[in-house]
FIDODO-636306 format. One record per residue (C-alpha): y negated, z, x negated; residue number from 1; residue in three letters. Coordinates in Angstrom, 2 decimals. Layout:
FIDODO-636306
R / Y / Z / X / NUM / ALA
...
end
This chain:
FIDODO-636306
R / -11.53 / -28.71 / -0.90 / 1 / UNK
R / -13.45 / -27.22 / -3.58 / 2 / UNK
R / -10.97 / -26.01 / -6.55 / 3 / UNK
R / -13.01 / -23.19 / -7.56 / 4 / UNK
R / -13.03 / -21.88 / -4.68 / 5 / UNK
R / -9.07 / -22.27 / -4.17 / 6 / UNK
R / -8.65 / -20.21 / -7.52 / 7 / UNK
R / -11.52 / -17.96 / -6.65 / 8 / UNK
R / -9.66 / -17.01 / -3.60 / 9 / UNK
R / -6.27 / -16.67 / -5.34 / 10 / UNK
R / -7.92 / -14.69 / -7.72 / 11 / UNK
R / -9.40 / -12.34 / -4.68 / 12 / UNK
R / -5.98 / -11.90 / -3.22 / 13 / UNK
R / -3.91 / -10.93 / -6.37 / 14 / UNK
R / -6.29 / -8.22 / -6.29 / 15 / UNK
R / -6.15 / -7.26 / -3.26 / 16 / UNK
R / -2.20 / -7.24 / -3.52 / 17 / UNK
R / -2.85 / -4.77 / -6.75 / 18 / UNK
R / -5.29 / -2.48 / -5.04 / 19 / UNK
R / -2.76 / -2.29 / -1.73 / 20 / UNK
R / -0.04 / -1.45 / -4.35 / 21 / UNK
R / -2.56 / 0.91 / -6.30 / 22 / UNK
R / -3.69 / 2.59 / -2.91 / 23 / UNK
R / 0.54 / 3.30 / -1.42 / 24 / UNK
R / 0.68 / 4.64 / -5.25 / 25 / UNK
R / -2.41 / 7.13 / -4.49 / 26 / UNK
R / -1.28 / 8.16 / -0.27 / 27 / UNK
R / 2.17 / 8.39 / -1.56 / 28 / UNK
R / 0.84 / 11.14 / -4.09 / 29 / UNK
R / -1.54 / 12.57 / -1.88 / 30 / UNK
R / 1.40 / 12.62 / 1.08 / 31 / UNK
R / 3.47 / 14.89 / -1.78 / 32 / UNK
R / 0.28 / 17.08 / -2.45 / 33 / UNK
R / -0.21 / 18.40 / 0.69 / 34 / UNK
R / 3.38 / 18.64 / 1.67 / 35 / UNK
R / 4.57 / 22.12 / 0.70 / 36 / UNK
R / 8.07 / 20.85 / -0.17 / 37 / UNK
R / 9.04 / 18.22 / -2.86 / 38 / UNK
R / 8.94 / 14.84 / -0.95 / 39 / UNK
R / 10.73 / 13.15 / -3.96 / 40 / UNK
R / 13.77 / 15.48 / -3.92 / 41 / UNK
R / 13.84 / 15.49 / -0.26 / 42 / UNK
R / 14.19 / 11.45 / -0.05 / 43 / UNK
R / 16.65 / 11.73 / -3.02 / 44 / UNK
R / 19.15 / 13.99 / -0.91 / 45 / UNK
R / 18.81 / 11.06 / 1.82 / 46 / UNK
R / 16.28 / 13.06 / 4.24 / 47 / UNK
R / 16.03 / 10.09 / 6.90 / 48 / UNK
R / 12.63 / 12.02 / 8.69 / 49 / UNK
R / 11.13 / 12.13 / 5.23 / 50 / UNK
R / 11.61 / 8.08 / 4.72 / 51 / UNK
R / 10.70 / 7.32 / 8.48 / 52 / UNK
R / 7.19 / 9.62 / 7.18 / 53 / UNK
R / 7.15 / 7.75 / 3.85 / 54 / UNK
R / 7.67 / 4.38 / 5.30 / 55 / UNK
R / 5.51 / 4.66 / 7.97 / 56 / UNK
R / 2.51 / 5.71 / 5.73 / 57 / UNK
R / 3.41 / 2.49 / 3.59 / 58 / UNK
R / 3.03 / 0.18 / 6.89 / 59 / UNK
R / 0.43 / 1.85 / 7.66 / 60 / UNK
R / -1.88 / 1.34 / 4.46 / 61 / UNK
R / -0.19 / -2.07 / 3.57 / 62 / UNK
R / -1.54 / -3.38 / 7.15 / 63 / UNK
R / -5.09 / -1.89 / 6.59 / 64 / UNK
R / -5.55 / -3.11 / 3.18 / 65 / UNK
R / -4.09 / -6.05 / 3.58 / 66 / UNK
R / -6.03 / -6.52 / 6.57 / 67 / UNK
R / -9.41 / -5.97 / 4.77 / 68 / UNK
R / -7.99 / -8.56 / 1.80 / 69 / UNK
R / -7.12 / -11.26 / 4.21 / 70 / UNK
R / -10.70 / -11.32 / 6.14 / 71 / UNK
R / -12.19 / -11.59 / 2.47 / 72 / UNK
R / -10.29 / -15.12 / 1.82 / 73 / UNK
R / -12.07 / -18.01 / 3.29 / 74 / UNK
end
């Protein structure tokens, strides 16, 4: 195997694990935007249907990024 293309496709993937980081950051953000109550303070004071929300929305965008990261690689 080719060694530029090993690091080539490392390089591919620890950006794609910064952008799928990058992109919760951003959905976690826009999740407390539209909420009209303080999603922060809410999972602070141990609101479980907040986290199940939260979490889910993580999953969600981890699997679809990670998804479009993973069909990049050769």
């Amino acid at each position: 195997m080719e060694m530029g293309i090993v690091v080539a496709n490392f390089i591919y993937a620890v950006f794609g694990a910064f952008l799928t980081i990058a992109l919760m950051v951003l959905g976690y953000k826009v999740l407390d935007w539209i909420t009209p109550f303080d999603t922060s303070k809410h999972l602070g004071n141990g609101n479980i249907a907040i986290g199940i929300v939260v979490g889910s929305m993580f999953v969600g965008l981890g699997i679809s990024v990670g998804l479009v990261v993973g069909l990049g690689l050769n």
